[in-house]
N, C-alpha and C positions, 0 to 999 in steps of 0.2 A: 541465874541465867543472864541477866540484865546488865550483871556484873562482869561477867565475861565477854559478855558480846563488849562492851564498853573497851575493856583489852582487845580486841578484834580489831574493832575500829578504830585504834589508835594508829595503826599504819595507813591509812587512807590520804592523810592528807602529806604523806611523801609517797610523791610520784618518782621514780627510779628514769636513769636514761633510757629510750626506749630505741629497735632499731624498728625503722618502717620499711614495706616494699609493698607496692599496691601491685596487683594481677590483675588485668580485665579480662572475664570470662566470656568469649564465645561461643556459640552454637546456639540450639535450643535448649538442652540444661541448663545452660549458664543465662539464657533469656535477655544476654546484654550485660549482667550486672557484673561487678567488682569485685576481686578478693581482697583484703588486705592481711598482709602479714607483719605482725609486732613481737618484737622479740626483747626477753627481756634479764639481768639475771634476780636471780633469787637472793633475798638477803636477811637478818638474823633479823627476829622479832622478840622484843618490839625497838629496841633501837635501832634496825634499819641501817646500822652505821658499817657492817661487817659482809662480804660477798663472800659467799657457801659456795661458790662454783657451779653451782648448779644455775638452769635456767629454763624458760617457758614460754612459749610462742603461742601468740594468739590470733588464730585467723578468723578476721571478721567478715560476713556477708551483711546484706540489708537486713537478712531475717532471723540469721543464727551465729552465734558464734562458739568455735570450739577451740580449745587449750591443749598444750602437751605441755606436760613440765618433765624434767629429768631433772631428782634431787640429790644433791648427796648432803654427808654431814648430819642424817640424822640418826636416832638412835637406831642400834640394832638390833633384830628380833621384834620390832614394838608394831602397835596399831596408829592409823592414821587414817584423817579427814581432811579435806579438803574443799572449800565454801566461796563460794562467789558473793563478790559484795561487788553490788552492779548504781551505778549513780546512773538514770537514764536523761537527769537535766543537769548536765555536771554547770552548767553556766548560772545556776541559782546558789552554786556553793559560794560560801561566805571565805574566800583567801586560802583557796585549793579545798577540795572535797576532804572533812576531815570525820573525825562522832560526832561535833556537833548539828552536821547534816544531815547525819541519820534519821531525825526527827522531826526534818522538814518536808513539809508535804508538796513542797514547791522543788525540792529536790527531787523527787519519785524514786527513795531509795530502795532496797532491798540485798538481806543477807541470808544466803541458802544454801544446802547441802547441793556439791558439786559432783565429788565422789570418795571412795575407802581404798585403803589400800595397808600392805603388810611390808616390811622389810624384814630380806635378813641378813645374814653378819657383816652383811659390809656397810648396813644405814643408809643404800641408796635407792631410787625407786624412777621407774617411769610410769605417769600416771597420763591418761586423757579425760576428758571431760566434754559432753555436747550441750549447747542450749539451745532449745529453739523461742523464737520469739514469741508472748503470748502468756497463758495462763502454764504455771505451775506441773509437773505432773503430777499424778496422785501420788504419794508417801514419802515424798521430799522435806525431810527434816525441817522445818523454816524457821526462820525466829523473825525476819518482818518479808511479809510475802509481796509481790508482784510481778519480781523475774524483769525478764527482756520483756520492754515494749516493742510490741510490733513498727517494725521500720527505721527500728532504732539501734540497730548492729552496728552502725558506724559514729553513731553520736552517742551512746554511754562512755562513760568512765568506768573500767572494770579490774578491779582488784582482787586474787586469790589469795585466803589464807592457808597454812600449811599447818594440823593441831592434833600434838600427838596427844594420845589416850595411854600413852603407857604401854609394858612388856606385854605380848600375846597371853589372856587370860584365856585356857581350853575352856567353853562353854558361854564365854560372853563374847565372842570374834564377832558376829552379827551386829551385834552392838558398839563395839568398839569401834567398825569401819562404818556403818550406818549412819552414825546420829550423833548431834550435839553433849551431851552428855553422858555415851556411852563408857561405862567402866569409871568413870571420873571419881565413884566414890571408894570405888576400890586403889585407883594407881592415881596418882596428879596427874590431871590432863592440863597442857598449855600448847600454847600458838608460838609456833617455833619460827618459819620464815616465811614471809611474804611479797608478793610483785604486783608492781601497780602499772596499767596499761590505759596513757590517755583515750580520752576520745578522737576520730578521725573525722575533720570535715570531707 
């Protein structure tokens, strides 16, 4: 597990061009605060070097933020995950948030299950994703836990990975779209493309 997470975070410390648009919300729902919108595209992992067409907007508030990606390019028929790797002090990273920050407590990193999802023949998919700020919910895959600090929707660093589990196994789908090592020892699971979205002062 240690060993793939380290694959995982090998895209973090390229941050992709991003596009910005801030909203400020009015009324009482919106209680005055801000939306922003970061848009980004998707690209091969782990070189980072190739654009898939596809792409993922991430709109942040103080408290929560949620993702849409639209991917294409991936396998078809297969299972997939999809995992936030959230940097909530991206200003303590050592020369862009990269693995080596993983492991810094001064960073207040964390990488967790976002959401699953299935393709078919054409390899492309639209996925969402919500977090709210705060503690974890219960049965969230985790491999280093903390999530979104509270009030810190606009100041993390937040990057998604994209990690397929291989063709749809009948009887392990649960698995395959759930959780970090679902099916892996049956099909090769790897981390196909990823998007990295700075932080917003």
């Amino acid at each position: 597990m240690k060993k793939r997470l380290a694959r995982v975070a090998v895209v973090l410390g390229l941050i992709l061009p991003v596009g910005l648009m801030v909203v400020p919300v009015s009324g009482a729902e919106g209680g005055g605060e801000r939306k922003v919108y970061q848009t980004a595209n998707l690209h091969d992992f782990p070189g980072m070097t190739t654009d898939l067409g596809g792409a993922a907007t991430l709109v942040r508030t103080n408290q929560a933020v949620d993702v849409r990606i639209a991917a294409s390019g991936l396998d078809p028929n297969s299972a997939y995950t999809v995992w936030w790797v959230i940097f909530n002090n991206p200003g303590a990273c050592v020369g862009g948030c990269g693995l080596d920050d993983l492991g810094s407590p001064a960073v207040e990193a964390s990488v967790f299950y976002a959401a699953g999802f299935l393709t078919g023949i054409g390899g492309t998919a639209n996925v969402t994703a919500h977090l709210e700020a705060g503690a974890l919910p219960e049965g969230v895959d985790v491999l280093i836990p903390g999530g979104l600090e509270r009030g810190n929707g606009f100041g993390s660093e937040i990057h998604l990975v994209v990690r397929s589990h291989g063709p749809i196994l009948p009887g392990m789908v649960a698995a395959q779209i759930g959780s970090f090592g679902g099916a892996c020892g049956v099909n090769t699971c790897d981390d196909q493309q990823a998007v990295g979205f700075p932080a917003v002062s």
